[in-house]
Backbone as XML, in Angstrom:
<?xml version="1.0"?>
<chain id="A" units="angstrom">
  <residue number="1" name="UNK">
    <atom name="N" x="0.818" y="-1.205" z="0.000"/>
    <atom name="CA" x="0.000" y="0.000" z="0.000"/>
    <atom name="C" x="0.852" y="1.255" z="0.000"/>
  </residue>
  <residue number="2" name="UNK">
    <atom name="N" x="2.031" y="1.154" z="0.659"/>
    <atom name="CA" x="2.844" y="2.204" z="0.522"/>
    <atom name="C" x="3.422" y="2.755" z="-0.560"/>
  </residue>
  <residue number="3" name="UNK">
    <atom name="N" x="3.728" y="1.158" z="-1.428"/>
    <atom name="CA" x="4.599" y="2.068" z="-2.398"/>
    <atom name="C" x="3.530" y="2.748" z="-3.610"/>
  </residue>
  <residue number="4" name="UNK">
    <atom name="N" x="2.189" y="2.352" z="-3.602"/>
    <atom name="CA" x="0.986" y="2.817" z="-4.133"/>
    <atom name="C" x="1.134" y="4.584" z="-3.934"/>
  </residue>
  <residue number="5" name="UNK">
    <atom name="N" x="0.910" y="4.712" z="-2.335"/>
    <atom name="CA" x="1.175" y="6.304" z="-2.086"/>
    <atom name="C" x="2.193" y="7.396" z="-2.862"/>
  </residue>
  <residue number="6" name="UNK">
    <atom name="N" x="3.222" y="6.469" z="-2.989"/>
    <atom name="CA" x="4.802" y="7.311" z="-3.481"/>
    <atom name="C" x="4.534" y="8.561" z="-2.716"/>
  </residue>
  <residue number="7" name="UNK">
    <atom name="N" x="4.707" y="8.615" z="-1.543"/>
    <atom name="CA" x="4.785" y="9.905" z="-0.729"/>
    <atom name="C" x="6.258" y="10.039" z="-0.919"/>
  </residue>
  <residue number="8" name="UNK">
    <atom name="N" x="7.370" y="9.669" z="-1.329"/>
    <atom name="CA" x="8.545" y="9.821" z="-1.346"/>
    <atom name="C" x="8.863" y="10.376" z="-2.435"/>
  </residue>
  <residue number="9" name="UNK">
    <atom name="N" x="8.219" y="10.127" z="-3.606"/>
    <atom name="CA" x="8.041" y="11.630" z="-4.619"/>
    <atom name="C" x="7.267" y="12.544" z="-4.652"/>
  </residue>
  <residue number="10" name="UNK">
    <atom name="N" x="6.229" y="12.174" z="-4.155"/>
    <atom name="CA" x="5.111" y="13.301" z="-4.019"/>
    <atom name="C" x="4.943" y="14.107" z="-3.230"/>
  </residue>
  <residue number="11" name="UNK">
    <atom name="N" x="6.045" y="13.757" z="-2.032"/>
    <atom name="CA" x="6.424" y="14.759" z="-0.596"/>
    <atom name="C" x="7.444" y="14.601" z="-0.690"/>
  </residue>
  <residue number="12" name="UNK">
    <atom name="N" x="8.204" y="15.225" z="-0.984"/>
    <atom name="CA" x="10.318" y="14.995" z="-1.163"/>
    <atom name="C" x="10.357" y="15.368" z="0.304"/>
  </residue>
  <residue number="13" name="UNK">
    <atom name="N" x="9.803" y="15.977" z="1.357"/>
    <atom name="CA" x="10.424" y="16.617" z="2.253"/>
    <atom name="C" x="10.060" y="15.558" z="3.255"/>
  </residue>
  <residue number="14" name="UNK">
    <atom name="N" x="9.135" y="14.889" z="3.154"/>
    <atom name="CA" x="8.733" y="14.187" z="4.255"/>
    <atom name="C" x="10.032" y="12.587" z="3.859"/>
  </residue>
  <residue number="15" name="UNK">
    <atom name="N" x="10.451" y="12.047" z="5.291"/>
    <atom name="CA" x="11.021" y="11.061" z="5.753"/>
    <atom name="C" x="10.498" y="9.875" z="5.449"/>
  </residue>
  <residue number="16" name="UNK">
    <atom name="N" x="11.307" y="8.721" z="4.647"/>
    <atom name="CA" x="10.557" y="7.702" z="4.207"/>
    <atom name="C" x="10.803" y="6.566" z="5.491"/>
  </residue>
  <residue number="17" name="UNK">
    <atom name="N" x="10.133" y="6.036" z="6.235"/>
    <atom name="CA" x="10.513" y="5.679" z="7.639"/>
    <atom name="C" x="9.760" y="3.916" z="8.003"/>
  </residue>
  <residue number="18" name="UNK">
    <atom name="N" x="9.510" y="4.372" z="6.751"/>
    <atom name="CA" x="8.549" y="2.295" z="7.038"/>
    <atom name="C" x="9.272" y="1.472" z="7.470"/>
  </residue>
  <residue number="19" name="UNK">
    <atom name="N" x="9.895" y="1.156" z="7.160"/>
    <atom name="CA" x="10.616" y="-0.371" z="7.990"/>
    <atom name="C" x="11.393" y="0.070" z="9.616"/>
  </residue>
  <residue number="20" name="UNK">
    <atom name="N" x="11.538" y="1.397" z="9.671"/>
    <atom name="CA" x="11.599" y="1.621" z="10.921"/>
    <atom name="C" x="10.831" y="1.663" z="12.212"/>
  </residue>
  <residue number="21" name="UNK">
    <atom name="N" x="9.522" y="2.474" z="11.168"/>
    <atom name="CA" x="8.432" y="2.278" z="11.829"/>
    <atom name="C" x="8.146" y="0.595" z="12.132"/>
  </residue>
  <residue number="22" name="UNK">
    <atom name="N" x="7.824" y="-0.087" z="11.077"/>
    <atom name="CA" x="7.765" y="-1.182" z="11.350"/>
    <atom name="C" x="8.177" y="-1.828" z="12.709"/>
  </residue>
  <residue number="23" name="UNK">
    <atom name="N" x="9.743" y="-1.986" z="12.441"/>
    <atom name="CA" x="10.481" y="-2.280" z="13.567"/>
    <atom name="C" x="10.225" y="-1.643" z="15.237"/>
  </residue>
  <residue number="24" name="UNK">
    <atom name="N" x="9.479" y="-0.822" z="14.830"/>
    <atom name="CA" x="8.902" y="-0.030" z="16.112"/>
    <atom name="C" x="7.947" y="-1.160" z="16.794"/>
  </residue>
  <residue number="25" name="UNK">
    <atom name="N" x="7.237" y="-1.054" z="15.890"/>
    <atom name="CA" x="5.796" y="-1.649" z="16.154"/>
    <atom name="C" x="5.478" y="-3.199" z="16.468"/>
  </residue>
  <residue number="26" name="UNK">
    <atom name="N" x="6.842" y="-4.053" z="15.455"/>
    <atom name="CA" x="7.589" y="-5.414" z="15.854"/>
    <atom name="C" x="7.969" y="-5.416" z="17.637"/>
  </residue>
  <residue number="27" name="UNK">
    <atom name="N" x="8.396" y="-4.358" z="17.864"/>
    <atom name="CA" x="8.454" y="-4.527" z="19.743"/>
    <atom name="C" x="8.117" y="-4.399" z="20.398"/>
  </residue>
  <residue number="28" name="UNK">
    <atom name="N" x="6.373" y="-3.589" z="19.804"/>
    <atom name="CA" x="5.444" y="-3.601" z="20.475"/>
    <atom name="C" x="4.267" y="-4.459" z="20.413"/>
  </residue>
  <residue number="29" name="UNK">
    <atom name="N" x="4.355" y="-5.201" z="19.120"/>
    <atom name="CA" x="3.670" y="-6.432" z="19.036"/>
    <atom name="C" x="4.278" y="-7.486" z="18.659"/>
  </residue>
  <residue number="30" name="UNK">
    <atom name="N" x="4.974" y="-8.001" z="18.464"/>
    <atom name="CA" x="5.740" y="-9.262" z="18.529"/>
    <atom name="C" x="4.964" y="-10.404" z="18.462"/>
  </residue>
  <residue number="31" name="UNK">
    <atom name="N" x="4.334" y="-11.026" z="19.171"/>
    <atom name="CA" x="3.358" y="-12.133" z="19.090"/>
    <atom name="C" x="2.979" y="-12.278" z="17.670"/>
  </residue>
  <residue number="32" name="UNK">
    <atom name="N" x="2.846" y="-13.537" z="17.435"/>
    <atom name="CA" x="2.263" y="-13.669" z="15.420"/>
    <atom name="C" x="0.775" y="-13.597" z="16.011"/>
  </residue>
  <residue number="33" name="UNK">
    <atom name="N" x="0.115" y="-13.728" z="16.384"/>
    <atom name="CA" x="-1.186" y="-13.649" z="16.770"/>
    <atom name="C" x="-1.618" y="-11.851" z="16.640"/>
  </residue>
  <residue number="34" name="UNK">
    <atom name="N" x="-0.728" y="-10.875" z="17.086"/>
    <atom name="CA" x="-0.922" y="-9.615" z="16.545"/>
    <atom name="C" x="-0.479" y="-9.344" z="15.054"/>
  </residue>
  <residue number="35" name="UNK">
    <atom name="N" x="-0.011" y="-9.703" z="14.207"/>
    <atom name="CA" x="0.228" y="-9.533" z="12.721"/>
    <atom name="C" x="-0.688" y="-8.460" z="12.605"/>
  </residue>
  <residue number="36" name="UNK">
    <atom name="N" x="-1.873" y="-8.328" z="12.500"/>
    <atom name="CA" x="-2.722" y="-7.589" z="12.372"/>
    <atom name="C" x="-2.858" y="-5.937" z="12.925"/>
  </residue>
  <residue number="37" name="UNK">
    <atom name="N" x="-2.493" y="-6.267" z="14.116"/>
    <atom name="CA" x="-2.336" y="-5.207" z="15.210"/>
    <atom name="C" x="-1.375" y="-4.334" z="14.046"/>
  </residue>
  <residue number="38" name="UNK">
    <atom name="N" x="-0.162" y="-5.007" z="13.890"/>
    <atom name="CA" x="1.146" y="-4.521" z="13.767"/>
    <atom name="C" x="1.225" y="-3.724" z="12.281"/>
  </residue>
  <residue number="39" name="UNK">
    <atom name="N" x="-0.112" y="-4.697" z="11.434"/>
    <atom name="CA" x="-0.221" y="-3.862" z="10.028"/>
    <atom name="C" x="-1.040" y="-2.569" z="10.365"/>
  </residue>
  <residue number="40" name="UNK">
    <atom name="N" x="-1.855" y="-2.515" z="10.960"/>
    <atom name="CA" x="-2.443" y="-1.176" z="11.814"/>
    <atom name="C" x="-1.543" y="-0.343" z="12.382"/>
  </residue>
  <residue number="41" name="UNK">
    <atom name="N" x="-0.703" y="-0.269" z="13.104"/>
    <atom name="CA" x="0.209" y="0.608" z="13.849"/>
    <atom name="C" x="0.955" y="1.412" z="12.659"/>
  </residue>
  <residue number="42" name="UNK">
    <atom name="N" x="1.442" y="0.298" z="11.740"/>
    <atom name="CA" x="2.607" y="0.563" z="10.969"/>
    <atom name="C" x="2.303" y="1.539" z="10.231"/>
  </residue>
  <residue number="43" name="UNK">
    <atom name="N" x="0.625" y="1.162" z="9.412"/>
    <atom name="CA" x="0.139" y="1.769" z="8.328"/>
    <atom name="C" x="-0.131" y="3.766" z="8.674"/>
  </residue>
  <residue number="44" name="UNK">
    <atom name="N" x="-0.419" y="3.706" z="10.146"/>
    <atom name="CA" x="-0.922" y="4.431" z="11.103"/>
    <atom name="C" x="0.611" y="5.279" z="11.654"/>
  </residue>
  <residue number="45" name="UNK">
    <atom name="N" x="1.198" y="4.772" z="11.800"/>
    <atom name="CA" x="2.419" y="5.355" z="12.429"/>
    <atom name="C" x="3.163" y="5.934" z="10.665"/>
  </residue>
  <residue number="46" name="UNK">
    <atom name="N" x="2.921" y="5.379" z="10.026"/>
    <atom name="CA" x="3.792" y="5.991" z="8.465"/>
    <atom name="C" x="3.013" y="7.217" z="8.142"/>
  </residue>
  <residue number="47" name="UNK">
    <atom name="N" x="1.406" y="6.882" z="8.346"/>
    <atom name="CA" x="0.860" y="8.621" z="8.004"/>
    <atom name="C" x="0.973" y="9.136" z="9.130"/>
  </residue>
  <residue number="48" name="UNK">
    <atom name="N" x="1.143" y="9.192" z="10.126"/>
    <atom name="CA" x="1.365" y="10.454" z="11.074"/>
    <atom name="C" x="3.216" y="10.839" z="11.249"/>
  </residue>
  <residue number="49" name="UNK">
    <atom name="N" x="3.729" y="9.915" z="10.959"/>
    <atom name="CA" x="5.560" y="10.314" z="10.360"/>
    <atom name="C" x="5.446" y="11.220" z="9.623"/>
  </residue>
  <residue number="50" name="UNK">
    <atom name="N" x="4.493" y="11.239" z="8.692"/>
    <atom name="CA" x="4.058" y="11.984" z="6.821"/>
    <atom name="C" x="3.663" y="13.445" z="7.243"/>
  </residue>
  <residue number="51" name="UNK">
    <atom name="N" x="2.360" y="13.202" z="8.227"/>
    <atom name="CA" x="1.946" y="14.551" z="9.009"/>
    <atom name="C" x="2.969" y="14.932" z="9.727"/>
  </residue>
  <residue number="52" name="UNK">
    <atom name="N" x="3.724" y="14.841" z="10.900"/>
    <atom name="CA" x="4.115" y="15.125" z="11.413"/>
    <atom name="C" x="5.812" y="15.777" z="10.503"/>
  </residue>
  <residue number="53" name="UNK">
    <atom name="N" x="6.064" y="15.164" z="9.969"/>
    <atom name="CA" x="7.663" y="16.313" z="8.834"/>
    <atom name="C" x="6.354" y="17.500" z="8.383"/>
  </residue>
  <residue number="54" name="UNK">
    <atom name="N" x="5.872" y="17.264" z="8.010"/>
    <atom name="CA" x="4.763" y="18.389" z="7.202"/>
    <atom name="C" x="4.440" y="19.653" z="8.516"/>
  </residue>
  <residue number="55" name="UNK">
    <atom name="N" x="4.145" y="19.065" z="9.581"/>
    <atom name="CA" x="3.901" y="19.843" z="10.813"/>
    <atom name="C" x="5.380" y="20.581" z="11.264"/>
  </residue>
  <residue number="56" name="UNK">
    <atom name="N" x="6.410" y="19.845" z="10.852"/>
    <atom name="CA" x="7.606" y="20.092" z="11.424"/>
    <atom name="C" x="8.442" y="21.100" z="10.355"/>
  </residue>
  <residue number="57" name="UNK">
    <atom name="N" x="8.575" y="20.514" z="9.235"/>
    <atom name="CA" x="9.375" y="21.002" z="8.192"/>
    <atom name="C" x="8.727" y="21.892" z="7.114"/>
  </residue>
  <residue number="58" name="UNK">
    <atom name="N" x="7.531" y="21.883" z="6.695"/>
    <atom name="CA" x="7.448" y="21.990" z="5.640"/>
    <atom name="C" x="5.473" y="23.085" z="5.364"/>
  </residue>
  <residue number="59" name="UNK">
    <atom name="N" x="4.706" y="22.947" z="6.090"/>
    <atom name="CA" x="3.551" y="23.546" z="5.997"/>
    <atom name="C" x="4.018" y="24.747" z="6.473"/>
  </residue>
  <residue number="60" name="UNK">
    <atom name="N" x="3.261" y="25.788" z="6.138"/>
    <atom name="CA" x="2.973" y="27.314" z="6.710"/>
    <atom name="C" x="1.656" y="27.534" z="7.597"/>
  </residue>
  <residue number="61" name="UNK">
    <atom name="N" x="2.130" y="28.197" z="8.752"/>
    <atom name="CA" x="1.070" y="28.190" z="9.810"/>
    <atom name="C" x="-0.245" y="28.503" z="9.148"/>
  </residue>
  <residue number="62" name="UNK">
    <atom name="N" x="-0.742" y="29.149" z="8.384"/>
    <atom name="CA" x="-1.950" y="29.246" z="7.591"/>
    <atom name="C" x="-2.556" y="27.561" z="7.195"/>
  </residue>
  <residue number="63" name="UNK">
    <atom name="N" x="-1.078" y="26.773" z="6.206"/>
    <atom name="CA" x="-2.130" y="25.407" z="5.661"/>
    <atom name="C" x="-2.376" y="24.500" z="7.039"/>
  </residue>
  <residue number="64" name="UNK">
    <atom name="N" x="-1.582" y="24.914" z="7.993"/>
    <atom name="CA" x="-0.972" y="23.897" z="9.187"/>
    <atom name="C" x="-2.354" y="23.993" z="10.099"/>
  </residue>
  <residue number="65" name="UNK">
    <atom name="N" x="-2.704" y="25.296" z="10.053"/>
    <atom name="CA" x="-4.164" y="25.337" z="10.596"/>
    <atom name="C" x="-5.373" y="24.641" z="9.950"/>
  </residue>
  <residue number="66" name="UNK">
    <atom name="N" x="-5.505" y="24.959" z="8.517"/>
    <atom name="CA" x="-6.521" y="24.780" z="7.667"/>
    <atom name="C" x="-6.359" y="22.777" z="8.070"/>
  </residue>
  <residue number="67" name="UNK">
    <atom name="N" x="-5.099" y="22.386" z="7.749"/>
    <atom name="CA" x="-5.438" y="21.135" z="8.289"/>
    <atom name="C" x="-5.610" y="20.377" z="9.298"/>
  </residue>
  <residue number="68" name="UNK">
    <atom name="N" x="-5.572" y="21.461" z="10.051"/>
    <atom name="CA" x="-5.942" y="20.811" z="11.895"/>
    <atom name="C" x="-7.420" y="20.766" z="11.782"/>
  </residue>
  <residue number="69" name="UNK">
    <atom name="N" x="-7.949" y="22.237" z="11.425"/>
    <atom name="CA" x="-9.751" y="22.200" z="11.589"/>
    <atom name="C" x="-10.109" y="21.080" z="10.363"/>
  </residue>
  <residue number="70" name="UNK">
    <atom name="N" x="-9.325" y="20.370" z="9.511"/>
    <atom name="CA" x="-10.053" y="19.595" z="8.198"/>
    <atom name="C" x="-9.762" y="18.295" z="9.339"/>
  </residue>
  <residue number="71" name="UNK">
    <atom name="N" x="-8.868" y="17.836" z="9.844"/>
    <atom name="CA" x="-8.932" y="16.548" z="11.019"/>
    <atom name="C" x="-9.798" y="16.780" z="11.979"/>
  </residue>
  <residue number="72" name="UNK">
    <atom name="N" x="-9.927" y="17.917" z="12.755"/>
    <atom name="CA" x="-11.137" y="17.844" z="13.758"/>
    <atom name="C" x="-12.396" y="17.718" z="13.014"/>
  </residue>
  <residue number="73" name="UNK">
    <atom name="N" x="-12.811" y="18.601" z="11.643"/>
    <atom name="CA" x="-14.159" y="18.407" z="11.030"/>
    <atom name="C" x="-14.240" y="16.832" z="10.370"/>
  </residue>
  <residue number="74" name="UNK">
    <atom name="N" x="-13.298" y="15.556" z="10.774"/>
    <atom name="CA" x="-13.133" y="14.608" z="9.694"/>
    <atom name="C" x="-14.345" y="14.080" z="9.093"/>
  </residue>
  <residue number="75" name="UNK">
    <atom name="N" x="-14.230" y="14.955" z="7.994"/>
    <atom name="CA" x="-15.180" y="14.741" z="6.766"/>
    <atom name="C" x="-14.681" y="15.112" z="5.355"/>
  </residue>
  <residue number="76" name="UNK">
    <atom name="N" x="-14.680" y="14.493" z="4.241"/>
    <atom name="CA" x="-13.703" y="14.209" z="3.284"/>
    <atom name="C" x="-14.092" y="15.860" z="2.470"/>
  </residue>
  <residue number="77" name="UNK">
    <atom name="N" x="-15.238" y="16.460" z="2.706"/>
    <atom name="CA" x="-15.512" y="17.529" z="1.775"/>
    <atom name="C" x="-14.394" y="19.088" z="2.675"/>
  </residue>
  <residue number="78" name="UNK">
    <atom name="N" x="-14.088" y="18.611" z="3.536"/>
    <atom name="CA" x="-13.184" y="19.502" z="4.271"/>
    <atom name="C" x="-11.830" y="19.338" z="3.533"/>
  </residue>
  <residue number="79" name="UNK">
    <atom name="N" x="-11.572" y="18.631" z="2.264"/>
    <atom name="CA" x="-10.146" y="18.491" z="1.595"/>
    <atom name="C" x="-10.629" y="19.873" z="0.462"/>
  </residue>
  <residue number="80" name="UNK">
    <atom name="N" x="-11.502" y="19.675" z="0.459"/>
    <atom name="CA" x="-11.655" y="20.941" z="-0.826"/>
    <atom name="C" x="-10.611" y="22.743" z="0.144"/>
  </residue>
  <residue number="81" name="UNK">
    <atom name="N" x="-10.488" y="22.447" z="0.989"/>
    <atom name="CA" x="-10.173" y="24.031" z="2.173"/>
    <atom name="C" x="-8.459" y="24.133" z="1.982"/>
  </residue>
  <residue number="82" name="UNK">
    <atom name="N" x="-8.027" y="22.508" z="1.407"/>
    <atom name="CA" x="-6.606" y="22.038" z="1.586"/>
    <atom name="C" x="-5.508" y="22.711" z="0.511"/>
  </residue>
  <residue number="83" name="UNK">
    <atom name="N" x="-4.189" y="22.805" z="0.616"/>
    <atom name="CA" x="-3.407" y="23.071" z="-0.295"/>
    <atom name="C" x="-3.444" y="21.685" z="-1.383"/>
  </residue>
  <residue number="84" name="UNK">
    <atom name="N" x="-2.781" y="21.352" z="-2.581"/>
    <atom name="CA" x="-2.946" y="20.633" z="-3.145"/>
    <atom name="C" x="-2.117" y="18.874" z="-2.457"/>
  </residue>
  <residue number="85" name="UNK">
    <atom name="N" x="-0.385" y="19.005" z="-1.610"/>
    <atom name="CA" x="-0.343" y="18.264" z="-0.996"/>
    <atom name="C" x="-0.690" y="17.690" z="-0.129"/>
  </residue>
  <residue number="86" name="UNK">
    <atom name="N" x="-1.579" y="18.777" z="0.913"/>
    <atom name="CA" x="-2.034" y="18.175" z="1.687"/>
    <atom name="C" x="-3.244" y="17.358" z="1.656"/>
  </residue>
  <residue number="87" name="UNK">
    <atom name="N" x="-4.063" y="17.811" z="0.235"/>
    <atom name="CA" x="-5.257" y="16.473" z="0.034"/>
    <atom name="C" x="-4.626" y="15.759" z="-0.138"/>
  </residue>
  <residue number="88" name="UNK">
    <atom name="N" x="-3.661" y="14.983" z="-0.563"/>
    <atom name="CA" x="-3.043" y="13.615" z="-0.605"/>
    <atom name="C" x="-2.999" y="13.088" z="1.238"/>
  </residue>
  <residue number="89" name="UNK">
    <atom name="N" x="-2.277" y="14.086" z="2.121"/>
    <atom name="CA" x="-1.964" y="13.295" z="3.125"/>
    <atom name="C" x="-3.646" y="13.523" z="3.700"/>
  </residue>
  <residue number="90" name="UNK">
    <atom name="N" x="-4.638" y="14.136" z="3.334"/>
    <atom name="CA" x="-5.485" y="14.092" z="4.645"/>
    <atom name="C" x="-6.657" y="12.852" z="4.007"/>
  </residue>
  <residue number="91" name="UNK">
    <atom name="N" x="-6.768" y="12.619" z="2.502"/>
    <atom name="CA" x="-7.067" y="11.555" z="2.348"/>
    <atom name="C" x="-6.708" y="10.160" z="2.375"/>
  </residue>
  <residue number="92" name="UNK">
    <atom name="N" x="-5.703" y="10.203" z="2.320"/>
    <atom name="CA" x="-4.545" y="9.125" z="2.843"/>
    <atom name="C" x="-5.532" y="8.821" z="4.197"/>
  </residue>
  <residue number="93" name="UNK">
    <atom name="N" x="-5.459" y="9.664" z="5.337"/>
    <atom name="CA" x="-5.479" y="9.375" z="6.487"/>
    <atom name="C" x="-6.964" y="9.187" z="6.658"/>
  </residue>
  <residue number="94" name="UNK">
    <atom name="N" x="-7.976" y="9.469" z="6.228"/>
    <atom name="CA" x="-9.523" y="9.133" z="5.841"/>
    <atom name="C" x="-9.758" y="7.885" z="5.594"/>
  </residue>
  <residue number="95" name="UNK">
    <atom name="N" x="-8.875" y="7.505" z="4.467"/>
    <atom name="CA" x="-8.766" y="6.379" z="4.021"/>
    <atom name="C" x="-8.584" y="5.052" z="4.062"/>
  </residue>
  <residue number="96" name="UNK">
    <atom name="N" x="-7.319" y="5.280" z="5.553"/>
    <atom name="CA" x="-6.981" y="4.451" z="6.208"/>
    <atom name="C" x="-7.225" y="4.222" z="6.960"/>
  </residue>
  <residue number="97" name="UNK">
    <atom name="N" x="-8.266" y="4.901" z="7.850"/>
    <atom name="CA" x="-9.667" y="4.758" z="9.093"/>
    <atom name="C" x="-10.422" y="3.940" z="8.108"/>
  </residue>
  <residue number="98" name="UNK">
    <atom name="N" x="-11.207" y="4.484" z="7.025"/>
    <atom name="CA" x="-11.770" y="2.980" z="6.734"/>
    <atom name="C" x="-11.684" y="2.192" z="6.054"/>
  </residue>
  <residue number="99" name="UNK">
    <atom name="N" x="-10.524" y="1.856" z="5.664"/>
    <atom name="CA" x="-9.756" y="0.725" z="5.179"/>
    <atom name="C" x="-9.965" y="0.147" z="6.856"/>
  </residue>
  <residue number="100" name="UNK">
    <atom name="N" x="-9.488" y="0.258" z="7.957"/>
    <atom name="CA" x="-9.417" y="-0.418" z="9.211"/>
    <atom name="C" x="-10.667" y="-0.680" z="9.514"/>
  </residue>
  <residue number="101" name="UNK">
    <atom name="N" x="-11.898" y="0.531" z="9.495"/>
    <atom name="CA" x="-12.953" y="0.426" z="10.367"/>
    <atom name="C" x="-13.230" y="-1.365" z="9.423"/>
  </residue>
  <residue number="102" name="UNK">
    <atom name="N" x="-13.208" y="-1.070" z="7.998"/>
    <atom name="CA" x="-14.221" y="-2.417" z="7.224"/>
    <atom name="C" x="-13.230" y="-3.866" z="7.709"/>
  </residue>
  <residue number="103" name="UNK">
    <atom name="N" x="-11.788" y="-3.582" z="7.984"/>
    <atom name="CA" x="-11.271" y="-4.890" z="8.325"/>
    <atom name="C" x="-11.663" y="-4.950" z="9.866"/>
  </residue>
  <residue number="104" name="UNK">
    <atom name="N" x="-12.023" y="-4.019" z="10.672"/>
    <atom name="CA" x="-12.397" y="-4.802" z="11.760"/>
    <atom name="C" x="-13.768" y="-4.796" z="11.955"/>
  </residue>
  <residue number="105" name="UNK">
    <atom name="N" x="-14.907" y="-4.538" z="11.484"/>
    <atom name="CA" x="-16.008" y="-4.779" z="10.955"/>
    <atom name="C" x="-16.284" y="-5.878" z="11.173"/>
  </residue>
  <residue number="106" name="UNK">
    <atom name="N" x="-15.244" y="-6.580" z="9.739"/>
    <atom name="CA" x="-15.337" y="-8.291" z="9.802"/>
    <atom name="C" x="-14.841" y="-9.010" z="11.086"/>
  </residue>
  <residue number="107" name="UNK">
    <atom name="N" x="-14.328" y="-8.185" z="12.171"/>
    <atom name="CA" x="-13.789" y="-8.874" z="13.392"/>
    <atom name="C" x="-14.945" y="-8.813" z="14.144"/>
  </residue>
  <residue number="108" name="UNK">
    <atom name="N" x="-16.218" y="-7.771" z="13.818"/>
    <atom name="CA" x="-17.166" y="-7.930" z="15.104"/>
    <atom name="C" x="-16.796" y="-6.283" z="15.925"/>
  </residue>
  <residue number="109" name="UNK">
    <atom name="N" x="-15.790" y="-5.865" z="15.695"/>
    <atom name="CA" x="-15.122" y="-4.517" z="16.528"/>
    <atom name="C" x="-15.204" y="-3.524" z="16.064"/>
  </residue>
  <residue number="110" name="UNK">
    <atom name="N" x="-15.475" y="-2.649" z="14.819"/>
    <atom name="CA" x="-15.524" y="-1.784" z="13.906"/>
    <atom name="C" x="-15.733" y="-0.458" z="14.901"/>
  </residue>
  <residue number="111" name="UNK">
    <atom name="N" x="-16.282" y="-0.282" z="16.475"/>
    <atom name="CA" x="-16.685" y="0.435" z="17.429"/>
    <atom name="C" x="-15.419" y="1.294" z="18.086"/>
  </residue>
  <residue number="112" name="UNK">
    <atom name="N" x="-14.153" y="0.370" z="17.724"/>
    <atom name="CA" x="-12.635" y="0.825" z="18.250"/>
    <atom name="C" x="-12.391" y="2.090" z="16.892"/>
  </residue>
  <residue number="113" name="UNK">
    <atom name="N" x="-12.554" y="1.555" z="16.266"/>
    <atom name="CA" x="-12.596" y="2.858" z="14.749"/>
    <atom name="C" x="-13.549" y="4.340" z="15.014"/>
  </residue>
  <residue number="114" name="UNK">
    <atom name="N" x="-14.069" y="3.839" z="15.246"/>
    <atom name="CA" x="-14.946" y="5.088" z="15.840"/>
    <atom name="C" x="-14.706" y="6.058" z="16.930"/>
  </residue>
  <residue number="115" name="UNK">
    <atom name="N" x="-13.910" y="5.329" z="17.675"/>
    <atom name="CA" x="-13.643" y="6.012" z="19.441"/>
    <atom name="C" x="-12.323" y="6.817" z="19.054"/>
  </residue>
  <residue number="116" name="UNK">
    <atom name="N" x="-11.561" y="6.231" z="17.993"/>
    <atom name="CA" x="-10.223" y="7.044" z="17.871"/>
    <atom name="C" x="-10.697" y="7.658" z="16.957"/>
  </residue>
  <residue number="117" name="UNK">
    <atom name="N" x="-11.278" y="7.926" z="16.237"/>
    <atom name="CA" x="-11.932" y="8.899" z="15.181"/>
    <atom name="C" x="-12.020" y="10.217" z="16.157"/>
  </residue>
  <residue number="118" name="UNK">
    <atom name="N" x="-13.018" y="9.949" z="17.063"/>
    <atom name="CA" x="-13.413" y="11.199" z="18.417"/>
    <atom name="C" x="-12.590" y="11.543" z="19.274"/>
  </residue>
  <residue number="119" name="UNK">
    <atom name="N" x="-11.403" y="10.506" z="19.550"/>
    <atom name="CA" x="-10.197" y="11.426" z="20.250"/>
    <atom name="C" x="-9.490" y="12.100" z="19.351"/>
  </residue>
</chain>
């Protein structure tokens, strides 16, 4: 799914950090019984790496705002308010809430998707 994104050409500034991340997330889930967990964290920890250089390096306090109120309003018609990179990362991150909510759906849990949506 990552290399689908090419955030590494399409954001030169942002840090390409997956297998680190990964390795993060390997020591926090370890067990093969979390595999799952761990594709969640990873997928999850690579877009907020993505946000976070963008927060750090590279947005101007003007888009940096516009995309804080488009995450608190999370609703996809709030990308129209966005600079042109940042609809990539804020749909990215839309996207990948429900890409998760529908895989844990099929677990019976889809309710955990929702609660971190509201924090």
């Amino acid at each position: 799914w990552w290399k689908d994104l090419d955030f590494t050409t399409k954001l030169p500034y942002a840090r390409d950090r997956l297998v680190e991340l990964y390795f993060w997330d390997l020591g926090t889930y370890f067990e093969p019984q979390y595999a799952f967990g761990r594709k969640i964290m990873t997928q999850l920890n690579y877009i907020l790496s993505i946000i976070d250089d963008t927060y750090d390096a590279y947005g101007t306090l003007e888009e940096l705002s516009l995309f804080t109120e488009a995450v608190q309003r999370w609703n996809i018609e709030a990308v129209d308010t966005l600079p042109e990179y940042m609809k990539l990362i804020y749909r990215t991150l839309l996207d990948a809430f429900n890409e998760i909510e529908e895989d844990m759906a099929k677990q019976g849990r889809s309710h955990c998707v929702r609660y971190a949506k509201e924090e």
